[in-house]
SEDOPA-935445 format. One record per residue (C-alpha): residue in three letters; residue number from 1; y, z, x. Coordinates in steps of 0.1 Angstrom, whole numbers, always signed. Last residue first. Layout:
residues N
(sedren ala; NUM; (Y; Z; X))
...
//
This chain:
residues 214
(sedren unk; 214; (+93; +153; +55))
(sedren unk; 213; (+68; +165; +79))
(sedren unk; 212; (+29; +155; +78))
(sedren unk; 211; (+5; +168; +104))
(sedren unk; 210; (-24; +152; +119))
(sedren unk; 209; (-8; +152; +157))
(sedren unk; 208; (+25; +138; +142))
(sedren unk; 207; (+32; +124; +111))
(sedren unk; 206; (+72; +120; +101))
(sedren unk; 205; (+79; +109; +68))
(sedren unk; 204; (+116; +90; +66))
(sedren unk; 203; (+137; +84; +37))
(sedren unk; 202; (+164; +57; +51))
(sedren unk; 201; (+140; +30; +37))
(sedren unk; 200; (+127; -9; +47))
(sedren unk; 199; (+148; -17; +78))
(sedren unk; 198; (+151; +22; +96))
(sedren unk; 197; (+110; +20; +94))
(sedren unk; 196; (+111; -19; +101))
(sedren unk; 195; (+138; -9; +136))
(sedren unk; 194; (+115; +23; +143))
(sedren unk; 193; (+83; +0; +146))
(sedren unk; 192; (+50; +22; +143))
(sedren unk; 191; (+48; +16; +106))
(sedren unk; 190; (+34; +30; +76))
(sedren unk; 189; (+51; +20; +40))
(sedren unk; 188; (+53; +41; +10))
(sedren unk; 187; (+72; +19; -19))
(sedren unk; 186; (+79; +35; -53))
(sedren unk; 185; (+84; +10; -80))
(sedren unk; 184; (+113; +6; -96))
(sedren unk; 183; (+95; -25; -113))
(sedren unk; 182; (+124; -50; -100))
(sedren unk; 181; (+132; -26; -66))
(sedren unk; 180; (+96; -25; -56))
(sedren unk; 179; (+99; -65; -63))
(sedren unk; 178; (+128; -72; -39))
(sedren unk; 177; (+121; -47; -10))
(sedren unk; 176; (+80; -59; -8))
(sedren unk; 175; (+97; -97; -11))
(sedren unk; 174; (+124; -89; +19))
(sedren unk; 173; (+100; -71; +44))
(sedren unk; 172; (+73; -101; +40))
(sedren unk; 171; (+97; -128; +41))
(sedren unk; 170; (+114; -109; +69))
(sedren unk; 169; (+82; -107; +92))
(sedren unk; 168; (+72; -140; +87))
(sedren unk; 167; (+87; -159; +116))
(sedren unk; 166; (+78; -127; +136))
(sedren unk; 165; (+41; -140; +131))
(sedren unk; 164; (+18; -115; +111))
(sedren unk; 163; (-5; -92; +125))
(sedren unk; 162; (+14; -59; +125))
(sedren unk; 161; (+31; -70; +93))
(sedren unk; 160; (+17; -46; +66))
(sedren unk; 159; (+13; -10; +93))
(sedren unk; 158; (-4; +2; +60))
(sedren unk; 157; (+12; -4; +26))
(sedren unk; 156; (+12; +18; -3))
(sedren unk; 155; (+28; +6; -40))
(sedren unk; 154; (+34; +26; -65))
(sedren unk; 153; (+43; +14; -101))
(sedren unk; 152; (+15; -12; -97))
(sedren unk; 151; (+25; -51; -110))
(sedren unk; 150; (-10; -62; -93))
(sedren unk; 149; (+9; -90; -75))
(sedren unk; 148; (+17; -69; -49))
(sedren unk; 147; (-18; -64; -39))
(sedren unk; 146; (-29; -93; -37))
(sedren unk; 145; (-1; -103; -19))
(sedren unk; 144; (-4; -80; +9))
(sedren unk; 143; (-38; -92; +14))
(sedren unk; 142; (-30; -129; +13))
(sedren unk; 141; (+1; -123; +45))
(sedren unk; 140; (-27; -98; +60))
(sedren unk; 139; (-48; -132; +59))
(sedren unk; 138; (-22; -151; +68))
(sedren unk; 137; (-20; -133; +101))
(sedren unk; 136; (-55; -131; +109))
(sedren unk; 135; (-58; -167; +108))
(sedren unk; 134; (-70; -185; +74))
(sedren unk; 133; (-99; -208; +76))
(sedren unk; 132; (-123; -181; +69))
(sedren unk; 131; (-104; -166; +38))
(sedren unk; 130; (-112; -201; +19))
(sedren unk; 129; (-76; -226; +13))
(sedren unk; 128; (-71; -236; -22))
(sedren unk; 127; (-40; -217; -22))
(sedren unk; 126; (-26; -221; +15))
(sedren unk; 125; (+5; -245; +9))
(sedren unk; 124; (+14; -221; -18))
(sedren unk; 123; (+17; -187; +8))
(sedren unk; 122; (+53; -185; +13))
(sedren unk; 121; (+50; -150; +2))
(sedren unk; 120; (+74; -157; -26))
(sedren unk; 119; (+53; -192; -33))
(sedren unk; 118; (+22; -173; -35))
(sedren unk; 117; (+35; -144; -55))
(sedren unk; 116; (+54; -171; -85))
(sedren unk; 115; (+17; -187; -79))
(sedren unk; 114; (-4; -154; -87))
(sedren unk; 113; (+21; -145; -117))
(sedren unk; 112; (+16; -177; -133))
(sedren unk; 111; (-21; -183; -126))
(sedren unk; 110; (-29; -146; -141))
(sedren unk; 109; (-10; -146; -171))
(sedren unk; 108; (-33; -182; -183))
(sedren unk; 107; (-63; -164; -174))
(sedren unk; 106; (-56; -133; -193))
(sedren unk; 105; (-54; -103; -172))
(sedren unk; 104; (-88; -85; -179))
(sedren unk; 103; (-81; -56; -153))
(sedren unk; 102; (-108; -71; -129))
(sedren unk; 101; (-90; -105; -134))
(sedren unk; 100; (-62; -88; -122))
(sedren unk; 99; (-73; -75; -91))
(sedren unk; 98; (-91; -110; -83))
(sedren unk; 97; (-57; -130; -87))
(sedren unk; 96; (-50; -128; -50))
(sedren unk; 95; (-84; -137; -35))
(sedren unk; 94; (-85; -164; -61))
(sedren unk; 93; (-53; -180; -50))
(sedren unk; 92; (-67; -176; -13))
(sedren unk; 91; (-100; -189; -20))
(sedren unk; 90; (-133; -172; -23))
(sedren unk; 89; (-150; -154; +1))
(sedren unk; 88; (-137; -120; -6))
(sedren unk; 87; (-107; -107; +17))
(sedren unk; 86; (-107; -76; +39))
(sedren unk; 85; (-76; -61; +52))
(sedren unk; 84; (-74; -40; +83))
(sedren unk; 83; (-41; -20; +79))
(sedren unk; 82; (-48; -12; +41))
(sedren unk; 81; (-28; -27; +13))
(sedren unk; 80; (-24; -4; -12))
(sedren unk; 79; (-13; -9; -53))
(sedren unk; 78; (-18; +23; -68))
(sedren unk; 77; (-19; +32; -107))
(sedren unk; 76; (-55; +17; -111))
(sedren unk; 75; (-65; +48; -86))
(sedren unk; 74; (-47; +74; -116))
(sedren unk; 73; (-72; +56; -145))
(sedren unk; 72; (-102; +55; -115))
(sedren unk; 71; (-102; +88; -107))
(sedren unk; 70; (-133; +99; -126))
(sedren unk; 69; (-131; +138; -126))
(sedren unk; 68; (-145; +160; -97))
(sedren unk; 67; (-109; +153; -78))
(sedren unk; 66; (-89; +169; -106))
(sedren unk; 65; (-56; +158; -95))
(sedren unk; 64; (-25; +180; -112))
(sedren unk; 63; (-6; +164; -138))
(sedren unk; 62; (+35; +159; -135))
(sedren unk; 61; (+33; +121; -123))
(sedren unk; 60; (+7; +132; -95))
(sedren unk; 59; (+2; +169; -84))
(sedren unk; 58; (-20; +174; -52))
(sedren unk; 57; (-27; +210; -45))
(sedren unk; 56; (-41; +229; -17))
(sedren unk; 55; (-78; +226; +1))
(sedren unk; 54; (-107; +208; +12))
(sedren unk; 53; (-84; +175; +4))
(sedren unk; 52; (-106; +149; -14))
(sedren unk; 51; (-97; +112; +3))
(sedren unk; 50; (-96; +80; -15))
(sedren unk; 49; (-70; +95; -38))
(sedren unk; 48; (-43; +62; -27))
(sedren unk; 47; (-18; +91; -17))
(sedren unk; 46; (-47; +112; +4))
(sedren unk; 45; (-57; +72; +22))
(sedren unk; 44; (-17; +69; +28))
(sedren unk; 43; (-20; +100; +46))
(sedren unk; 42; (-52; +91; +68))
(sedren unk; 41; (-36; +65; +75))
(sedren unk; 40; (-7; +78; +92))
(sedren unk; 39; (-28; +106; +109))
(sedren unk; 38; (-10; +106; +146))
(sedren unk; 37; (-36; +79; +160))
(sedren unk; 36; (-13; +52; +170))
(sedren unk; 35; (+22; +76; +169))
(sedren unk; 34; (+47; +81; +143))
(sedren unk; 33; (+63; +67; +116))
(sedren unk; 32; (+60; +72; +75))
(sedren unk; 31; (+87; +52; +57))
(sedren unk; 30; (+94; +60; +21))
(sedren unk; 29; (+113; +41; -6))
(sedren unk; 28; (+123; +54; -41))
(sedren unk; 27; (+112; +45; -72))
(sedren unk; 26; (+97; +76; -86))
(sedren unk; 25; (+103; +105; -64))
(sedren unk; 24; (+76; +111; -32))
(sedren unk; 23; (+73; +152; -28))
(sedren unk; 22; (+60; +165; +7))
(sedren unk; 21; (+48; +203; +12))
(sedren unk; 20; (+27; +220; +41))
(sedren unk; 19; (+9; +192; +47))
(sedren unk; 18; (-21; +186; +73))
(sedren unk; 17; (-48; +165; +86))
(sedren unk; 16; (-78; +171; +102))
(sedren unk; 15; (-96; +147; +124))
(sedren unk; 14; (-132; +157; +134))
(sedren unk; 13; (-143; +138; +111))
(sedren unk; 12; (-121; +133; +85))
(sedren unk; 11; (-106; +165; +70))
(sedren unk; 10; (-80; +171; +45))
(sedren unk; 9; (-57; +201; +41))
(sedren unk; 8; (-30; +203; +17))
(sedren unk; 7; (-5; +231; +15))
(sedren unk; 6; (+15; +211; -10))
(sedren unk; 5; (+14; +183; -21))
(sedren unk; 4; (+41; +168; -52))
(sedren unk; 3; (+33; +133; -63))
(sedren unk; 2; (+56; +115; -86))
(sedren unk; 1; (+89; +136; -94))
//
């Protein structure tokens, strides 16, 4: 098992958010639908450990999370691509090799594993491109790729194709499928399209009015 919650309670805003008990397996895929608003987010946020819960218990590969410890070791085990993606003002093969450079990749590791990801994303033509000439499409398109190519054993996407052209969609939908199943990573996606949800995982998560059913 790879996270177990259970009676978790976490608060943003006036938002509150709620699960009784959820457990994600190592390696399998998740889809978490439901309505603009219903708490999807927030959920992938509690996954990622950007969010403290007020209350319950969050266990992650068999350990339970000590939220008043530095997270950074468990955070370095994510890969997540938020909804709204923001990209540094550099280039588009630099925006996806930053993660690793961060990790001390060595230079060499990091242009072969950022082209092979640029030219499964269909992104090559775009690599010396800067983020302000890209449209919002490729620049989910560069977000989701910088994340992917971080070789994380969990990977978290928010709503990842809800600006990109339909010409686009599968490319995206069949290289998240592909390389979750190479590294058996475990995929979470959010969506509010029931064909991706059905598309990218028969194990659905349900959120609805800030509580999580699975």
């Amino acid at each position: 098992m790879l996270y177990s919650l259970k009676d978790i309670e976490c608060r943003v805003g006036k938002f509150l958010l709620t699960i009784d008990s959820c457990e994600l397996d190592q390696g399998e895929t998740y889809s978490v639908v439901g309505p603009n608003g219903s708490g999807k987010s927030t959920f992938l946020n509690v996954l990622a450990f950007l969010l403290t819960p007020r209350s319950g218990e969050l266990v992650f590969r068999g350990d339970e999370v000590n939220y008043t410890e530095d997270l950074i070791s468990v955070r370095r085990e994510v890969g997540y691509a938020m909804q709204n993606p923001y990209l540094f003002t550099m280039s588009v093969e630099d925006n996806i090799g930053y993660g690793l450079s961060v990790r001390g990749v060595a230079t060499r590791e990091i242009k072969r594993r950022v082209g092979e990801m640029m030219e499964r994303m269909s992104l090559s033509h775009l690599a010396g491109r800067r983020h302000v000439e890209l449209s919002v499409g490729e620049s989910q398109r560069v977000a989701l790729a910088r994340t992917l190519v971080l070789d994380a054993k969990v990977i978290l996407l928010d709503e990842p194709t809800a600006s990109v052209d339909a010409s686009n969609v599968e490319t995206v939908e069949r290289t998240v499928l592909e390389l979750c199943k190479e590294r058996s990573a475990t995929l979470v996606i959010s969506t509010h399209l029931a064909d991706q949800a059905q598309r990218m995982s028969p194990n659905t998560i349900s959120v609805v009015d800030g509580h999580v059913n699975r």
